[in-house]
C-alpha positions, 0 to 999 in steps of 0.5 A, a space after each residue: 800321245 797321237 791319239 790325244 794329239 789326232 783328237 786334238 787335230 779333230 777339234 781344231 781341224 778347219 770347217 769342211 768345204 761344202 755350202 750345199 746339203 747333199 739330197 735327203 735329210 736324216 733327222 732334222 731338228 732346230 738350232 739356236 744360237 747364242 747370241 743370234 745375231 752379227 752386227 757389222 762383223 765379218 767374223 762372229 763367234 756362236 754357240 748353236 745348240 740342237 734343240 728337242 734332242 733327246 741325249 740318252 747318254 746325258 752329253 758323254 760324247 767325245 770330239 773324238 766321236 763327233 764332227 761337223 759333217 757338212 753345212 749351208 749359209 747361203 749368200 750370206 753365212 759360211 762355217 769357217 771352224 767349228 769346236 765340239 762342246 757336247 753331244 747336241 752343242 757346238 761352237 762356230 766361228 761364222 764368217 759373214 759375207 760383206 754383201 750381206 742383206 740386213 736380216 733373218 738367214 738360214 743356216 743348216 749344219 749337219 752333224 754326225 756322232 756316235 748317235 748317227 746323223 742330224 742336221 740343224 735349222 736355224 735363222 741367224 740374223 746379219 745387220 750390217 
């Protein structure tokens, strides 16, 4: 029962504290979104899905073994929670700062599980 529980507190555990991607890149790929955008939202729910990743396990991986390791939204995003979906898929609850810009914005996210480190790329857009 504390392990389910510790898998558990892993899923919902808060988004980590860093906005700034240590030096050195492990492997990077893109990310999209779903849906791409936050219109006049502090708050936005997302789906951001690893794109060209090959998953040799056909998406076997467990929260257990996965957790967002670090992102960075800039000026204008910040990952405050986030939800193990597959091994390349996660949920994201992004908070969108009130200052701003209307337009595209990078978001990087890293990730680790039992296949090793990635790191994602996408553009979120913000119209406020």
């Amino acid at each position: 029962m504390q392990r389910a529980l510790f898998a558990i507190a892993l899923v919902v555990s808060p988004a980590c504290d860093s906005t700034a991607l240590s030096e050195g890149d492990p492997t990077a790929f893109t990310l999209a979104f779903d849906p791409q955008f936050a219109s006049g939202q502090e708050e936005v729910i997302v789906e951001a899905t690893f794109t060209g990743v090959d998953d040799p396990d056909d998406g076997s991986g467990t929260a257990a073994s996965w957790a967002v390791v670090d992102w960075d939204g800039g000026d204008a995003l910040e990952v405050r929670d986030w939800e193990f979906r597959s091994n390349f898929r996660v949920r994201l609850r992004l908070g969108v700062f009130a200052n701003a810009a209307d337009g595209g914005h990078a978001l990087t996210v890293e990730v680790r599980n039992h296949f090793g480190t990635f790191v994602g790329r996408g553009e979120f857009f913000v119209f406020q």
